[in-house]
N, C-alpha and C positions, 0 to 999 in steps of 0.2 A: 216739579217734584225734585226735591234733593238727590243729590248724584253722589251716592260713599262707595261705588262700587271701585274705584280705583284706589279709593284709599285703604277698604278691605284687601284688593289681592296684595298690595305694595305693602302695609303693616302687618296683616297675619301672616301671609303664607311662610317672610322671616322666620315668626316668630313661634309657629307649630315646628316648621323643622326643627329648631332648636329644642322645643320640649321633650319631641321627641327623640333624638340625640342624647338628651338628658336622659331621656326612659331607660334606652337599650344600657347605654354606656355606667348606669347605676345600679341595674338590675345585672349584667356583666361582673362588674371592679368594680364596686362601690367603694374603697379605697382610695384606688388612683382617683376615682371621681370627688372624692369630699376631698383630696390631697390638691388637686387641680382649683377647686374652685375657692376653699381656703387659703391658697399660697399665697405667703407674703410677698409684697410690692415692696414695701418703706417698712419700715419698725422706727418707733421714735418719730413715726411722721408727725404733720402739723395739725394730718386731718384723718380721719379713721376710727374706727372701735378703740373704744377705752378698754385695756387690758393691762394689766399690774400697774396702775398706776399713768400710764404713756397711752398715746396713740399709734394703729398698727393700722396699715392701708393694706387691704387683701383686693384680691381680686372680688369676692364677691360685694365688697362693700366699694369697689368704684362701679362697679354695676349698677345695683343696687341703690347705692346714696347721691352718687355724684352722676351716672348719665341717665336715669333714669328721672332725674328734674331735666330734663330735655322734652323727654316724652310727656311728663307733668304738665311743663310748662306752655307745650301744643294745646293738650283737656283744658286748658286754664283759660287759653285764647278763646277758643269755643266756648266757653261758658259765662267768659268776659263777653262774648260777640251778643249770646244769646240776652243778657242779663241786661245790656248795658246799654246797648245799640239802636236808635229808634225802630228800627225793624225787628230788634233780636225777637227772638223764635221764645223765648221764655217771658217776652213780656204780654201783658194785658188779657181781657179774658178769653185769649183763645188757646193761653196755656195753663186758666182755673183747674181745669179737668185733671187736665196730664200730670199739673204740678200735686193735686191732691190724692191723684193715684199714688205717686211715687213716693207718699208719706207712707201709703200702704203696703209699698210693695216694701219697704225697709223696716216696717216695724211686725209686720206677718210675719220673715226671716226669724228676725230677734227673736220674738214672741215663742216660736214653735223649737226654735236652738237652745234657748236657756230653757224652755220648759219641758222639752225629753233629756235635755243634762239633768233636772231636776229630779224627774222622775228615774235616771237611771242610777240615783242615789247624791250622797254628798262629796264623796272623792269624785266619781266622775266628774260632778259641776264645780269642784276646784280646780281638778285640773283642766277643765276647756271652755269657763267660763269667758276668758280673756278673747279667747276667736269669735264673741257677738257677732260682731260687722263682720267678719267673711261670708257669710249669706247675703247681705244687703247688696252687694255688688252686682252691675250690669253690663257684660263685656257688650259694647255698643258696636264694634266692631262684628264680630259673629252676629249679635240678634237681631242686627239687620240684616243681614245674610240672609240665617232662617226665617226674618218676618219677610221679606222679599218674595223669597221662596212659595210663602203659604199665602199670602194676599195678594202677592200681584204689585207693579210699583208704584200703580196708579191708584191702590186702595189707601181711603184716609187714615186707615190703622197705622199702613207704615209710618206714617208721619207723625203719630201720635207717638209711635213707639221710640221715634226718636228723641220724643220733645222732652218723655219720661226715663231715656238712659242719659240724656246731656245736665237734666236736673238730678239723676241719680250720681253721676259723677261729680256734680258739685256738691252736692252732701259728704260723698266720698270722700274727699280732699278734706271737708270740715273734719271729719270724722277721724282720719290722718293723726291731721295738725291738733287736735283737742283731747285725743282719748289714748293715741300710742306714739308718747315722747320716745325717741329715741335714747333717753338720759333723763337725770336730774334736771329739772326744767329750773329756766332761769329767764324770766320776762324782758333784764336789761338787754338783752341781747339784740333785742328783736328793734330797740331804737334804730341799732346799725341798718338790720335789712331796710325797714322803712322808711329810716333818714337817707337812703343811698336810694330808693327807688323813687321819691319825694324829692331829691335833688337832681337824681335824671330830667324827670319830667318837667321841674321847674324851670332849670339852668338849657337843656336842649328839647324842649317839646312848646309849652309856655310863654317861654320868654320870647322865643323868636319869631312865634306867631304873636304874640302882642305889640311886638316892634315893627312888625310888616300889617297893623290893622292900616287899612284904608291905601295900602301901597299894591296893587296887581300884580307885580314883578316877583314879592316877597325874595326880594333879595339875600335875606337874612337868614329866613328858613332853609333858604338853596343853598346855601353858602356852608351850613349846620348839614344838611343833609349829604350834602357833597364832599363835601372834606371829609366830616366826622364819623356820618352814617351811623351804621349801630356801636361804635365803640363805646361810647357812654352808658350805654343797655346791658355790655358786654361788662363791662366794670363794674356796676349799679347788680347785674345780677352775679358775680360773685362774691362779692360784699353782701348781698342778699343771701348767698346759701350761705358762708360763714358764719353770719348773724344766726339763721336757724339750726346750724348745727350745735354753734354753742349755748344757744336757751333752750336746747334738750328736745329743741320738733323736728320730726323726721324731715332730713334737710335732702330728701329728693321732692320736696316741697318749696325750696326755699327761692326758686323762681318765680313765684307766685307772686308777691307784694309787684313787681318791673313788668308785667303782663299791660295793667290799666297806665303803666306811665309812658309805652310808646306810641307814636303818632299812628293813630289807626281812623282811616274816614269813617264816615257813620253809614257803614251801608254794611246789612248781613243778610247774607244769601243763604245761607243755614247752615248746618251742622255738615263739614266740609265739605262743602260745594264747591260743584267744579267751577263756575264763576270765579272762585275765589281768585284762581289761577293769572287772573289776566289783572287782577289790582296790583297797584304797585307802592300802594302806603307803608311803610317800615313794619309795621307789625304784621303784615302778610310777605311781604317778602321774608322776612326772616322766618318764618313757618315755612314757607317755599326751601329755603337753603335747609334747615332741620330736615328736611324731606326722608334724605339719602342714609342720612347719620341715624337718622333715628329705627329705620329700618333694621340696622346693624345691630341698632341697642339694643332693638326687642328679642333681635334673636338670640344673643348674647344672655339677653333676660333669661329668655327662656331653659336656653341651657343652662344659669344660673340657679336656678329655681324649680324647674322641676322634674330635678332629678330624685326621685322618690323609688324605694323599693316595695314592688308589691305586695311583698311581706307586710306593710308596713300599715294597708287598711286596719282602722279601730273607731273607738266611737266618736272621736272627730270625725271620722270619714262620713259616716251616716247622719251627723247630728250636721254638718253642712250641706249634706245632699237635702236630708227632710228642710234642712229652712231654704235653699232653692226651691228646689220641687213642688214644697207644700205651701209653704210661708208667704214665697213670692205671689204665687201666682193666686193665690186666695186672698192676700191684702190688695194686692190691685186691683180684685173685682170687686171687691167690700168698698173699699173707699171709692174707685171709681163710681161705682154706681150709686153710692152714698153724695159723689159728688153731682151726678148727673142727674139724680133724680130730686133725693128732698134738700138738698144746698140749690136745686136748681140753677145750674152753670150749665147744664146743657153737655152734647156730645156729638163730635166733629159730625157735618151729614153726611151719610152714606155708612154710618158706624153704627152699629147695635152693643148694647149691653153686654150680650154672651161674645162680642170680640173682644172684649176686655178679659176673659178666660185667658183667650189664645197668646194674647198680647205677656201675660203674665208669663204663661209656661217660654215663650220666645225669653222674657227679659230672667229667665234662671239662668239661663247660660253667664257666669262669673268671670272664667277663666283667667283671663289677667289681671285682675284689680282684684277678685280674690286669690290670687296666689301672693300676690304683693301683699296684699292686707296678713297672710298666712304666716309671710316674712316675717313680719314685724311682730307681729301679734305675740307670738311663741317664738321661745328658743329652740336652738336646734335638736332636736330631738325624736322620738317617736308621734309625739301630739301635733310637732308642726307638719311632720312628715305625712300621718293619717290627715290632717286639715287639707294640706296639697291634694290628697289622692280626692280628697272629696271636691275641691276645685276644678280639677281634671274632668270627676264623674261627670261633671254637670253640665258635659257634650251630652249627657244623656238628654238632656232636656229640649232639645231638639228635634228626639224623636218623639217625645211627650205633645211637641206644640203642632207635630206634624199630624197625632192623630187626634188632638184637640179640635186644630181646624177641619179635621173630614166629620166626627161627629158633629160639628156646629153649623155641620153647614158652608164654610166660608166658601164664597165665589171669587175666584180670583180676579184681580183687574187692571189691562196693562197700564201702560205712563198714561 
């Protein structure tokens, strides 16, 4: 059984302090607080929000743009692991199921979001058409948590439920990079990032293992490894977010293309598993060294981000709670069952139907991939602020899957 329970206390427990820090400190001074987390860094910097014309480095945008592809680029390894890897956890058909729930569980969201903005007339669905994708999101880190909690860690659901937030993050990231440019998109751009992750991998990954085929010593890779270590990944990925800052995609993305270019053995133990721990291929140690830093990021994120005033609930709030709440957890029984039954692809043993219920209401929990999604989506204002409170709400969903599983039935079952 996969082991995230040390990566849940070491990632969240950061990253709620922080929100809530945001909470008091906004609902307090909301002043000093928007004064704090706008303040300029640089004016006229190199890299930052476009404003009159320059660019302006704030504090919320090195948060935000630049360390927040740190934490990016951890989701990216996991989904490179799962995708890629002859074991990865997303390939072959025993991730048919999972992967065709999580079309559901992101097209339920949309579906029920744009269509009570619709029905709550046409200004409303002007203004909060753009937050689509804030429902779609699955904070993987909580809904394990709660699926833990309600199944037991030895029940196939948990497993299932992670197969379906690792594939749900990877959508995420497309959804990102495809639908909320950070600017005027500009495609030449994007040569840079990929020519600079294309030459890492060629010049230090590639070539040194093909000049040590048939040599046991591999001299050559030792020699790359030992000297140079990650500096070429380290150059290659910022050359890679400059690329995507300037072809207009949200460049806390822009780590992404350097993820498949470092030396990583073919072995995945799941979706951070503690095994990982003890490998020592470059692309897991360098996850190891992120460890610490990124911790810091999130809480920083969090204080970043959601600081919202209660005042502030509107019909974003509720039109992200109902595509959680409702969206979610209703397209991943539909398609699930749609996929288990007449697709016949089957369903993990020891799993029924109506756990796919449970599974749903566990993967509404958003919280940090929709407040991020919240960020970008809207400007600053009332709409992104009610959008946040409704990413927030959707701890409520928690207590939704807790009594989901007592009606359903679920028997809990240890490792």
């Amino acid at each position: 059984m996969y082991r995230v329970w040390n990566f849940i206390t070491d990632y969240s427990i950061l990253l709620i302090a922080g929100a809530v820090i945001a909470l008091i400190w906004a609902n307090i001074d909301h002043a000093s607080y928007h004064h704090f987390v706008e303040y300029v860094i640089w004016d006229h910097a190199p890299i930052g929000h476009l404003h009159d014309g320059h660019r302006t480095l704030t504090l919320h945008y090195l948060v935000n743009d630049v360390l927040m592809a740190l934490f990016f680029f951890i989701a990216a390894k996991e989904v490179w692991e799962a995708v890629a890897l002859r074991n990865g956890s997303l390939r072959g058909k025993k991730a048919a199921t999972p992967l065709v729930a999580t079309a559901g569980g992101m097209l339920g969201p949309i579906a029920v979001y744009l269509g009570l903005a619709l029905i709550l007339g046409s200004e409303t669905y002007d203004a909060v058409a753009r937050g689509w994708a804030i429902p779609t999101a699955t904070d993987i880190a909580f809904s394990y948590l709660v699926g833990r909690m309600i199944f037991g860690a030895g029940h196939p659901a948990v497993r299932f439920l992670l197969l379906l937030a690792i594939a749900d993050d990877a959508a995420g990231l497309l959804i990102l990079a495809i639908f909320y440019p950070s600017e005027a998109l500009n495609f030449t751009w994007l040569l840079l990032s990929f020519g600079a992750a294309f030459a890492a991998y060629l010049l230090f990954n590639w070539l040194p293992r093909t000049l040590d085929r048939g040599n046991e010593m591999r001299p050559i890779s030792t020699w790359v490894r030992r000297r140079l270590s990650y500096w070429p990944y380290v150059a290659a990925g910022c050359a890679s977010w400059y690329g995507f800052m300037m072809a207009g995609i949200h460049p806390a993305l822009g780590l992404l293309p350097v993820v498949p270019a470092i030396p990583h053995a073919d072995r995945a133990f799941g979706i951070f598993s503690e095994a990982e721990t003890y490998l020592t291929d470059l692309l897991n140690q360098i996850e190891h060294m992120l460890k610490y830093p990124v911790e810091v990021i999130l809480f920083f994120f969090g204080l970043f981000n959601a600081g919202v005033q209660i005042g502030a609930i509107g019909d974003a709030t509720w039109l992200v709670l109902a595509g959680l709440l409702i969206g979610k957890p209703a397209g991943i029984l539909l398609f699930g069952w749609f996929a288990a039954g007449p697709m016949k692809l089957g369903m993990p043993q020891g799993m029924r139907i109506v756990d796919l219920a449970v599974i749903g209401c566990v993967a509404a929990i958003g919280f940090t991939v929709s407040l991020f999604v919240a960020s970008v989506a809207f400007d600053s204002g009332p709409v992104q602020d009610a959008a946040k409170m409704g990413a927030l709400f959707s701890f409520a969903a928690a207590v939704l899957a807790v009594v989901a599983g007592r009606v359903t039935g679920v028997e809990k079952q240890g490792a």
